[in-house]
NULUM-124181 format. One record per residue: residue in three letters; x, y, z of N, C-alpha, C in turn; residue number from 0. Coordinates in nm, 3 decimals. Example, Ala and Ser with C-alpha at 12.3 -4.5 7.8 and 13.67 -1.06 7.14 Angstrom:
2
+-----+---------+---------+---------+---------+---------+---------+---------+---------+---------+-----+
:   r :     n.x :     n.y :     n.z :    ca.x :    ca.y :    ca.z :     c.x :     c.y :     c.z :   k :
+-----+---------+---------+---------+---------+---------+---------+---------+---------+---------+-----+
: ala :   1.319 :  -0.569 :   0.780 :   1.230 :  -0.450 :   0.780 :   1.320 :  -0.330 :   0.780 :   0 :
: ser :   1.285 :  -0.225 :   0.708 :   1.367 :  -0.106 :   0.714 :   1.290 :   0.003 :   0.787 :   1 :
+-----+---------+---------+---------+---------+---------+---------+---------+---------+---------+-----+
***
This chain:
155
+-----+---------+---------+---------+---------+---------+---------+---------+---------+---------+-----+
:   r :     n.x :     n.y :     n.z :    ca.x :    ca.y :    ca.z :     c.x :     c.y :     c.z :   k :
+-----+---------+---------+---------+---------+---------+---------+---------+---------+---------+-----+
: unk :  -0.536 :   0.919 :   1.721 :  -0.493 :   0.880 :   1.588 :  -0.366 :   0.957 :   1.553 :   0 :
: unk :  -0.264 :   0.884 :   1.513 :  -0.153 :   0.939 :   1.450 :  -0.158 :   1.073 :   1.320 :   1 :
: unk :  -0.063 :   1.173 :   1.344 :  -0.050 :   1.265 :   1.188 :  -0.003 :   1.223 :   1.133 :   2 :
: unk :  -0.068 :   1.258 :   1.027 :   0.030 :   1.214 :   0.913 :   0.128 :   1.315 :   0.833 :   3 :
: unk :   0.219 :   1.290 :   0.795 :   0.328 :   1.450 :   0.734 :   0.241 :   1.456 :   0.593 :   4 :
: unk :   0.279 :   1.608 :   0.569 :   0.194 :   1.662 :   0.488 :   0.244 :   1.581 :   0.354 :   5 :
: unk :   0.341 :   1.572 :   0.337 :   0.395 :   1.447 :   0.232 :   0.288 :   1.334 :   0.188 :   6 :
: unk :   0.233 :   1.264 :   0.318 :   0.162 :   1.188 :   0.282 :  -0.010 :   1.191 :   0.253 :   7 :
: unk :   0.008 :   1.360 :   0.317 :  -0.146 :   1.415 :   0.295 :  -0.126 :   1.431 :   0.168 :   8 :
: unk :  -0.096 :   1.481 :   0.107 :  -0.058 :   1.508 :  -0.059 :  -0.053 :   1.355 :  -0.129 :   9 :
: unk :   0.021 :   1.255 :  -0.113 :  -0.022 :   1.147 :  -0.191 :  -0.145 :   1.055 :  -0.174 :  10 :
: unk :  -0.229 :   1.092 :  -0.031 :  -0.368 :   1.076 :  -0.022 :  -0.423 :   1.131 :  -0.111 :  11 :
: unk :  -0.411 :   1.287 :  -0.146 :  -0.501 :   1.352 :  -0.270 :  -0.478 :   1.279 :  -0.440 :  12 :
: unk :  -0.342 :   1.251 :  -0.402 :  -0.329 :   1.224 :  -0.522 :  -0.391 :   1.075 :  -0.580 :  13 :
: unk :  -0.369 :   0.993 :  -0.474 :  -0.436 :   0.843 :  -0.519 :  -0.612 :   0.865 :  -0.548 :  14 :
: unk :  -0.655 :   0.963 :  -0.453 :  -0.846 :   0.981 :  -0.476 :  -0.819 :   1.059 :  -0.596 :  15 :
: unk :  -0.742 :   1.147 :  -0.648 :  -0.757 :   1.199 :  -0.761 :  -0.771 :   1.121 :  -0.876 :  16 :
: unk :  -0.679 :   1.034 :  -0.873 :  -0.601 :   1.000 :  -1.013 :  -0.650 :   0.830 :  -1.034 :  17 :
: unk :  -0.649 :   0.795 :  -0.955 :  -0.746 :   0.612 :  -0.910 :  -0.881 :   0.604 :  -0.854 :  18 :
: unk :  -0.973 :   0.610 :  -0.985 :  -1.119 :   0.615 :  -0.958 :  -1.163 :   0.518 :  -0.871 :  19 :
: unk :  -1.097 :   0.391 :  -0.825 :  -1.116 :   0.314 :  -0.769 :  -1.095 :   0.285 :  -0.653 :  20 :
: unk :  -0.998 :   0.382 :  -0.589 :  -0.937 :   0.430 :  -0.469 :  -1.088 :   0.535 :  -0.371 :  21 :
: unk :  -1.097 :   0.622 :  -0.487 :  -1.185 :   0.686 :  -0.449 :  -1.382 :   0.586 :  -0.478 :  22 :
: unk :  -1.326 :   0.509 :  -0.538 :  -1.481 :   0.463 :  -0.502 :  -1.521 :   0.388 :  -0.320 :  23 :
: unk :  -1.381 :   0.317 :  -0.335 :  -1.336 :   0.264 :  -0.208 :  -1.375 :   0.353 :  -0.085 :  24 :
: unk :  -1.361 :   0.457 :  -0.117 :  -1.357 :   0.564 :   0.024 :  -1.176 :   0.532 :   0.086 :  25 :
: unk :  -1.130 :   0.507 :   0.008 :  -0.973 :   0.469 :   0.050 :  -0.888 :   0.637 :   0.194 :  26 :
: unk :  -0.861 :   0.564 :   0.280 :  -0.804 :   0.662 :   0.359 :  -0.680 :   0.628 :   0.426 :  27 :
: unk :  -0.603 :   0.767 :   0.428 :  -0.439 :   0.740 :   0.423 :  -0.467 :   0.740 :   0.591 :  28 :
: unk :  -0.392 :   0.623 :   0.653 :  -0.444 :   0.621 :   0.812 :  -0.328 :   0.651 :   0.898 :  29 :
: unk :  -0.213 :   0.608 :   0.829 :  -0.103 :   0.636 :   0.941 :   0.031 :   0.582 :   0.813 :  30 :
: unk :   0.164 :   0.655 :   0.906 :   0.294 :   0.653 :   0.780 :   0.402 :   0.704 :   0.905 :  31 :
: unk :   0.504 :   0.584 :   0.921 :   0.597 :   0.632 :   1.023 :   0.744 :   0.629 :   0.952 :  32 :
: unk :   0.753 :   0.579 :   0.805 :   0.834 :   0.586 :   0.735 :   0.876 :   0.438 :   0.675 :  33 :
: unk :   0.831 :   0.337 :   0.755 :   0.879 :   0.216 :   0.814 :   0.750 :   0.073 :   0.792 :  34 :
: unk :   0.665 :   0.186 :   0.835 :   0.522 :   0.123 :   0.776 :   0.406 :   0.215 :   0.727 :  35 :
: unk :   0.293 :   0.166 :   0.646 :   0.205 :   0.265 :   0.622 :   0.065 :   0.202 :   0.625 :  36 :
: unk :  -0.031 :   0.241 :   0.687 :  -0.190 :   0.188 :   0.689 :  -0.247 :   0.220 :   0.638 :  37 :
: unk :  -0.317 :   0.174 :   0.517 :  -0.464 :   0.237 :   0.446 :  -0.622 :   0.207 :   0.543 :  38 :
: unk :  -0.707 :   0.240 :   0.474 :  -0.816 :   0.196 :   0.531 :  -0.923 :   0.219 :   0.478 :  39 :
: unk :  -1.039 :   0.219 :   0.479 :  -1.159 :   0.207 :   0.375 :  -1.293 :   0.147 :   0.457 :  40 :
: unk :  -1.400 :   0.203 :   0.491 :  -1.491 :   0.174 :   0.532 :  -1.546 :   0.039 :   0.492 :  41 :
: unk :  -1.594 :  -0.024 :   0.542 :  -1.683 :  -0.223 :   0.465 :  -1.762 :  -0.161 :   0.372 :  42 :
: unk :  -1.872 :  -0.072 :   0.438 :  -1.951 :  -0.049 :   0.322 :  -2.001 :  -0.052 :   0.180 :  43 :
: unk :  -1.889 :   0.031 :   0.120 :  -1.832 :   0.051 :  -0.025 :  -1.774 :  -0.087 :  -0.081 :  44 :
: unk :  -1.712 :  -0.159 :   0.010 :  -1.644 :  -0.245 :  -0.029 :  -1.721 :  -0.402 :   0.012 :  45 :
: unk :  -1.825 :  -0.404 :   0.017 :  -1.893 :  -0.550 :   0.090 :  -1.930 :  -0.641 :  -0.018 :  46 :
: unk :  -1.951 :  -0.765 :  -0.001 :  -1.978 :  -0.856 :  -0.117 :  -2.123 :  -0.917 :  -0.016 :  47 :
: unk :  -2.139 :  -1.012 :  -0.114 :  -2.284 :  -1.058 :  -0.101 :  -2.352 :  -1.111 :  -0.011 :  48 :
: unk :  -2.254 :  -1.162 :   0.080 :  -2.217 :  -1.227 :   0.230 :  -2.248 :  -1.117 :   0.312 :  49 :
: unk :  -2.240 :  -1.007 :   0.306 :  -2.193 :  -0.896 :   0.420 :  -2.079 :  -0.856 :   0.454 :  50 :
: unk :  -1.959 :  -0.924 :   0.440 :  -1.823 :  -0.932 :   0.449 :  -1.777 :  -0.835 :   0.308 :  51 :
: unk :  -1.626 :  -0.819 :   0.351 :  -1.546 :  -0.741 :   0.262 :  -1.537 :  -0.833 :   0.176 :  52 :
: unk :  -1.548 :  -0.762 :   0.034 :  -1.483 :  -0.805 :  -0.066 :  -1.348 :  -0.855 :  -0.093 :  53 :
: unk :  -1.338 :  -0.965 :  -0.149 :  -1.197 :  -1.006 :  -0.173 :  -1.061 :  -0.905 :  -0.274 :  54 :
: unk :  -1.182 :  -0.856 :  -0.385 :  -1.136 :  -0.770 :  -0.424 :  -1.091 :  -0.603 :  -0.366 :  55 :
: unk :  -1.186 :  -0.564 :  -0.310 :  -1.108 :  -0.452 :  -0.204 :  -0.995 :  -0.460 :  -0.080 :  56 :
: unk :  -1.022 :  -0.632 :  -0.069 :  -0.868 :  -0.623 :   0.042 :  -0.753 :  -0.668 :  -0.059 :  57 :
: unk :  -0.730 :  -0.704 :  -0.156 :  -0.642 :  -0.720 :  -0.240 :  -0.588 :  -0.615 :  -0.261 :  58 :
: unk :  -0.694 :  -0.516 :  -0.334 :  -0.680 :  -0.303 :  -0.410 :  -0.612 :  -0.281 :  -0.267 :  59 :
: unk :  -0.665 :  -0.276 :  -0.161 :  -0.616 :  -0.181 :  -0.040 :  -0.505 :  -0.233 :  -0.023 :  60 :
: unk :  -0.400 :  -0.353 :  -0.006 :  -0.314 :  -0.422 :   0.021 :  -0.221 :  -0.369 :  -0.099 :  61 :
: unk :  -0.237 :  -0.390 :  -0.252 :  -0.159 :  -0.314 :  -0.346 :  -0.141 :  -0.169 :  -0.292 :  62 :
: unk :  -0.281 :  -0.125 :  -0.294 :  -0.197 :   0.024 :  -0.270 :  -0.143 :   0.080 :  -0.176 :  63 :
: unk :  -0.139 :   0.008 :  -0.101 :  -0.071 :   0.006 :   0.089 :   0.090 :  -0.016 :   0.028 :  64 :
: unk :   0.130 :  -0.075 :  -0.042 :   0.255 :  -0.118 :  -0.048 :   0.312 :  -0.038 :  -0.177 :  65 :
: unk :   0.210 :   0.000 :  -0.293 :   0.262 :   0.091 :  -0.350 :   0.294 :   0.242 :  -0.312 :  66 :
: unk :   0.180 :   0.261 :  -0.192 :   0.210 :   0.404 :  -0.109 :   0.318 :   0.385 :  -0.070 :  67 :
: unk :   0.357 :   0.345 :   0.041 :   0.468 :   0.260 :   0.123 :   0.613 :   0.329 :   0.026 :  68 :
: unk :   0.604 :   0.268 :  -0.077 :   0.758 :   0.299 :  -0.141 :   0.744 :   0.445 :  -0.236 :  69 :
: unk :   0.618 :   0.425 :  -0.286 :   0.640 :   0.608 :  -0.344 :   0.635 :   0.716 :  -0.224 :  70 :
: unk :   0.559 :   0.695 :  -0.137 :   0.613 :   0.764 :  -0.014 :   0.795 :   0.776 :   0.045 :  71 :
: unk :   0.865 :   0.675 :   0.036 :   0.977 :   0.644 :   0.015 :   1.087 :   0.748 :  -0.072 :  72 :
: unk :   1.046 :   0.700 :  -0.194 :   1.081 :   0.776 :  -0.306 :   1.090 :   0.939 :  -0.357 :  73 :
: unk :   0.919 :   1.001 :  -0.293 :   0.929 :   1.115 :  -0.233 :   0.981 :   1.170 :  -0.165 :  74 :
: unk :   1.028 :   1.101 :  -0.027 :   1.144 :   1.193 :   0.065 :   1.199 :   1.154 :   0.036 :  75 :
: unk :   1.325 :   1.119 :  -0.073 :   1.425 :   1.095 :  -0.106 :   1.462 :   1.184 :  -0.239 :  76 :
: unk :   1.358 :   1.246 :  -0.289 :   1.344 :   1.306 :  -0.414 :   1.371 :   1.266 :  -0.527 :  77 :
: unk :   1.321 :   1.137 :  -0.512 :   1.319 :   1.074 :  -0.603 :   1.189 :   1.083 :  -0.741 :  78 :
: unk :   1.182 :   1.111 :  -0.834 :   1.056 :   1.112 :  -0.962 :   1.059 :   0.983 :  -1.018 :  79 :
: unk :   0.924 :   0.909 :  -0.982 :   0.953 :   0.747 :  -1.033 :   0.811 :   0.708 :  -1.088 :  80 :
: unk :   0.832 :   0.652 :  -1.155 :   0.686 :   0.528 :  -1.165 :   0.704 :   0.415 :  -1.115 :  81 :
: unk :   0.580 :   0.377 :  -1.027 :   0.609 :   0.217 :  -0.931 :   0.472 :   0.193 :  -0.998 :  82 :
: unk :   0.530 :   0.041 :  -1.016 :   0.420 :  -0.032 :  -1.073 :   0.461 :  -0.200 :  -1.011 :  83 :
: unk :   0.337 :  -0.257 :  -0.985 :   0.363 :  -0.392 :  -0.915 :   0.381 :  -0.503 :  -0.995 :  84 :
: unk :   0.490 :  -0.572 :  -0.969 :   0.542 :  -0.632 :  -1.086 :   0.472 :  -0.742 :  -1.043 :  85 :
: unk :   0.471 :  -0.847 :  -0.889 :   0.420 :  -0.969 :  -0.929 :   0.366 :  -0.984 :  -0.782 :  86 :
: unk :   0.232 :  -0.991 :  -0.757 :   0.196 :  -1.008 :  -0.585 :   0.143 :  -1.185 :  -0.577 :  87 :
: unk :   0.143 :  -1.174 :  -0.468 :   0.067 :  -1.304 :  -0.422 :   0.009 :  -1.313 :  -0.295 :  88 :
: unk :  -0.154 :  -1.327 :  -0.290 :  -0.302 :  -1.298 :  -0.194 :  -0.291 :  -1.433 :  -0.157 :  89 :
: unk :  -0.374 :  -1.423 :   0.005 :  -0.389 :  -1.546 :   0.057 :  -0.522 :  -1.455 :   0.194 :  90 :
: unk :  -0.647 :  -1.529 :   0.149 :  -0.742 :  -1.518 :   0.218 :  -0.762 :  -1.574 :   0.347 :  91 :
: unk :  -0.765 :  -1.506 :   0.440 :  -0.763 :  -1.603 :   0.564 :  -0.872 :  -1.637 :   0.649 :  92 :
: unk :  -0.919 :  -1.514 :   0.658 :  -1.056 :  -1.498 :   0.770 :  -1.171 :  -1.380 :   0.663 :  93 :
: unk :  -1.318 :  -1.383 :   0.714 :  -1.404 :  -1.279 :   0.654 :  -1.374 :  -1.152 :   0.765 :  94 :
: unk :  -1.362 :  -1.025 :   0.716 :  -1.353 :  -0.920 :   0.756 :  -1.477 :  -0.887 :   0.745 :  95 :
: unk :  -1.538 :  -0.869 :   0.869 :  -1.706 :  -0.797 :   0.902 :  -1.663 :  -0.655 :   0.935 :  96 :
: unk :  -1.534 :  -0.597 :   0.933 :  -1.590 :  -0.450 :   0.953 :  -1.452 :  -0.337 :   0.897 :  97 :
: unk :  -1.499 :  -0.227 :   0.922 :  -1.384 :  -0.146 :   0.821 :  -1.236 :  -0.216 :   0.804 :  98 :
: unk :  -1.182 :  -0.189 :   0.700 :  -1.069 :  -0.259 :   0.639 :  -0.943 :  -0.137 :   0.652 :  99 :
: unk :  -0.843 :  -0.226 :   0.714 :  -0.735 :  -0.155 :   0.725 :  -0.613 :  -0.222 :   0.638 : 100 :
: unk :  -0.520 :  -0.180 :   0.603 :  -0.420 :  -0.286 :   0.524 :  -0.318 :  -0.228 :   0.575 : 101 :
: unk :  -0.235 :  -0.311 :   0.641 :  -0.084 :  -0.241 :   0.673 :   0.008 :  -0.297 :   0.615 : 102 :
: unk :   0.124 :  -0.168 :   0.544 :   0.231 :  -0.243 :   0.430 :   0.391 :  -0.235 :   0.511 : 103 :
: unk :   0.474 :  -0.295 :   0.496 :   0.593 :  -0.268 :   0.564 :   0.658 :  -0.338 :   0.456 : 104 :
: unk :   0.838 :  -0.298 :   0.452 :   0.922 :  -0.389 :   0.358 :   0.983 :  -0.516 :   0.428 : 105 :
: unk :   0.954 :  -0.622 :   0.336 :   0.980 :  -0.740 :   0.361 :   1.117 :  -0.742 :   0.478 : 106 :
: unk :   1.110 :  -0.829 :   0.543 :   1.231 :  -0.851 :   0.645 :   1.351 :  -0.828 :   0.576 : 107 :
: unk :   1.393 :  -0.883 :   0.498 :   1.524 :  -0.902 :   0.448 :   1.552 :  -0.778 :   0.325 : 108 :
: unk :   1.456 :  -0.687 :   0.342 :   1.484 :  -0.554 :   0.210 :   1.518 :  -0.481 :   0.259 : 109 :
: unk :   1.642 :  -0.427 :   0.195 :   1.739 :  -0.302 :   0.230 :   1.693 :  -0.164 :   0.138 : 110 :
: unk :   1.603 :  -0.027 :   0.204 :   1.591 :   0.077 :   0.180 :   1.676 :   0.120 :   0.077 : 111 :
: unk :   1.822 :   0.132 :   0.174 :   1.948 :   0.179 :   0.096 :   2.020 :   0.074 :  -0.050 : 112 :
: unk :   2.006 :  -0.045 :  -0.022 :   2.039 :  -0.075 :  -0.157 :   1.980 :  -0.030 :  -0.263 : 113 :
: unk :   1.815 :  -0.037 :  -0.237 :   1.746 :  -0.052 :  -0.283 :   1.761 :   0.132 :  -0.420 : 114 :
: unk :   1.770 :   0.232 :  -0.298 :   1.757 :   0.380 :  -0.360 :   1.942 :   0.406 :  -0.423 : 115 :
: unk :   2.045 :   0.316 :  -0.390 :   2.135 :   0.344 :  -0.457 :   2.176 :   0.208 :  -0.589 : 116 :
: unk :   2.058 :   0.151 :  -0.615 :   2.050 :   0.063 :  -0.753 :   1.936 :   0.152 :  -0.849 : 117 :
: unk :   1.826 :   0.253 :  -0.763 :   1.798 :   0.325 :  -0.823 :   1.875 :   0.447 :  -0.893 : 118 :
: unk :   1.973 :   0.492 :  -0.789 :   2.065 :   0.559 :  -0.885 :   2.154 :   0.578 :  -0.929 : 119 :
: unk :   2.213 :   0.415 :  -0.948 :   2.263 :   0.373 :  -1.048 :   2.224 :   0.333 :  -1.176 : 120 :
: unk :   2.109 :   0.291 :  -1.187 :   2.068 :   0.193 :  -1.296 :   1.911 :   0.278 :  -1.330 : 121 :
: unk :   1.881 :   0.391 :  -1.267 :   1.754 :   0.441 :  -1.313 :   1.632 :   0.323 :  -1.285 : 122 :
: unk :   1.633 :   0.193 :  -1.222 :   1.511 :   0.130 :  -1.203 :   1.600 :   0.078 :  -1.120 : 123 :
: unk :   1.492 :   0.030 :  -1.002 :   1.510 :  -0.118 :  -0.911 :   1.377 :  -0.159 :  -0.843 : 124 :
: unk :   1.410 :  -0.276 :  -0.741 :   1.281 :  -0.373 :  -0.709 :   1.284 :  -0.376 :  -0.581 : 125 :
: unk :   1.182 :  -0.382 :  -0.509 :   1.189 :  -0.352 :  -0.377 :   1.055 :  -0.460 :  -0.310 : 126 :
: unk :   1.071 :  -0.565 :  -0.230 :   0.961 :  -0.642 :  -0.173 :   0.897 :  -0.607 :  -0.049 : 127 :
: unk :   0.726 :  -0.607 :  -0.106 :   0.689 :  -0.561 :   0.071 :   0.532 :  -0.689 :   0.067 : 128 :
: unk :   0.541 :  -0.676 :   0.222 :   0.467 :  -0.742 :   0.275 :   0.331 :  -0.668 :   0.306 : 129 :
: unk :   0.212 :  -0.733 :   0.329 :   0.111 :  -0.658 :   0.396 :   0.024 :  -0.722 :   0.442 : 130 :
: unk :  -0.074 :  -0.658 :   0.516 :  -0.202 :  -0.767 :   0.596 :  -0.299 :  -0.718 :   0.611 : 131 :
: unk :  -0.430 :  -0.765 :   0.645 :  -0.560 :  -0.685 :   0.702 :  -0.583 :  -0.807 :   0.815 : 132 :
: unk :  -0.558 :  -0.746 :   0.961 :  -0.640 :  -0.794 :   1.064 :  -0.789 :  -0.777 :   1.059 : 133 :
: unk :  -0.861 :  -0.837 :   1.140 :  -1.012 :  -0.842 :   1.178 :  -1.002 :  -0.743 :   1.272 : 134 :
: unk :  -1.094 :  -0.715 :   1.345 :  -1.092 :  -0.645 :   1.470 :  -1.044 :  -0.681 :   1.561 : 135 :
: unk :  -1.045 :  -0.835 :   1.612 :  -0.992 :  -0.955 :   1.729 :  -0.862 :  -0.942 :   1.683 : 136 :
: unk :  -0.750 :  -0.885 :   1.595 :  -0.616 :  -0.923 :   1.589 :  -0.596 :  -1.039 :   1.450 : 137 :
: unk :  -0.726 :  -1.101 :   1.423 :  -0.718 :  -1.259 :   1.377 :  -0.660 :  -1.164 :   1.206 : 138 :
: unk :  -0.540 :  -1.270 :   1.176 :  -0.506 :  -1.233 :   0.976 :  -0.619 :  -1.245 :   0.926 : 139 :
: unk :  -0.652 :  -1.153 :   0.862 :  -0.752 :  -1.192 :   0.741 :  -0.726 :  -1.215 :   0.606 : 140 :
: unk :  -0.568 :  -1.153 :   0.586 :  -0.528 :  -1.151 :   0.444 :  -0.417 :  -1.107 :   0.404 : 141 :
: unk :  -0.338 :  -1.171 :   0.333 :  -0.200 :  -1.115 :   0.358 :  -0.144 :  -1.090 :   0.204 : 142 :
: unk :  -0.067 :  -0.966 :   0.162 :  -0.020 :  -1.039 :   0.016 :   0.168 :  -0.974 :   0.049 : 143 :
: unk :   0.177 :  -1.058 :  -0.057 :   0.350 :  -1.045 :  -0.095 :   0.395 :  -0.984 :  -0.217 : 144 :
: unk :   0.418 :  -0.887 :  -0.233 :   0.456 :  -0.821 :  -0.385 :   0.599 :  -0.761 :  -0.380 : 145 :
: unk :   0.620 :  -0.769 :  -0.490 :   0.742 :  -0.692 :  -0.570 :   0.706 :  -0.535 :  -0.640 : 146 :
: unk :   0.754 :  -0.451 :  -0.625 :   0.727 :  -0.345 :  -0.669 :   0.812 :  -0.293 :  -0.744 : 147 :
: unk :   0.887 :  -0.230 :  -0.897 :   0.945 :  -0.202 :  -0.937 :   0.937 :   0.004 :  -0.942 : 148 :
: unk :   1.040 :   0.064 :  -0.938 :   1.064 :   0.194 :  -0.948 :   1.119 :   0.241 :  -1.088 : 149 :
: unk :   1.102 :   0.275 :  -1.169 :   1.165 :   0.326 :  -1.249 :   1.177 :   0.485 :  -1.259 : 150 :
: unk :   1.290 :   0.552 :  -1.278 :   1.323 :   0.682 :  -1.280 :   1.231 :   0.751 :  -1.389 : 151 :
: unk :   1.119 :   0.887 :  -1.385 :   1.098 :   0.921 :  -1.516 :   1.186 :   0.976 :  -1.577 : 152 :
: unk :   1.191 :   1.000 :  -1.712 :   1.252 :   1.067 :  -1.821 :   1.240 :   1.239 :  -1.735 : 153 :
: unk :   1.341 :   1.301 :  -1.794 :   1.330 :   1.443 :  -1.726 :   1.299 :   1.521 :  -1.856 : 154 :
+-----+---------+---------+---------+---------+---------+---------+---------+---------+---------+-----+
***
């Protein structure tokens, strides 16, 4: 299994701290190469009535895969921001029978660098990322598309 930089061990604490729902999840920071980032979360916690994952926990894990993703970002850049998801869109594909992973990356066509020098220019910008949860076989199970906005805090 990959390390993770202590950067991102620290915003692991911080999401179980501060998002009761993260932590109900059993949410775990799995891997971060700068480029992409994996959450993950046992079925257990997260199963619906079927036996299968909840629709709602691969949605949560997929948001916060992509909100990690760029405040991770933002952090090594030293950047102080609030990201909040401005507009996603879920698409269910397959039932996930076993632990849930969500991997977030930025959309093909999103530029890092525009992106952190409209942040400091303009104190906010928007940044699109993609994400997914495979099955175990490779097969999509779920994919969403969001927009994420940054805004600079007040100092």
């Amino acid at each position: 299994m990959p390390t993770i930089s202590p950067q991102a061990q620290q915003l692991e604490r911080f999401i179980l701290e501060g998002i009761p729902l993260a932590r109900s999840m059993q949410l775990e920071l799995l891997a971060h190469d700068g480029l992409s980032l994996t959450l993950g979360a046992p079925l257990a916690p997260n199963v619906n009535d079927k036996g299968c994952a909840f629709g709602g926990s691969l949605s949560s894990l997929m948001t916060l895969a992509g909100w990690s993703l760029i405040e991770l970002m933002l952090r090594e850049h030293g950047q102080d921001c609030d990201v909040f998801v401005a507009d996603s869109s879920v698409r269910y594909l397959a039932p996930v029978w076993e632990d849930l992973r969500a991997e977030a990356r930025l959309q093909a066509n999103a530029d890092p660098a525009t992106f952190l020098a409209t942040l400091n220019a303009r104190g906010k910008a928007r940044l699109q990322v993609e994400c997914l949860v495979r099955t175990a076989d490779g097969t999509i199970a779920a994919t969403l598309e969001a927009r994420y906005v940054s805004k600079r805090r007040s100092p």
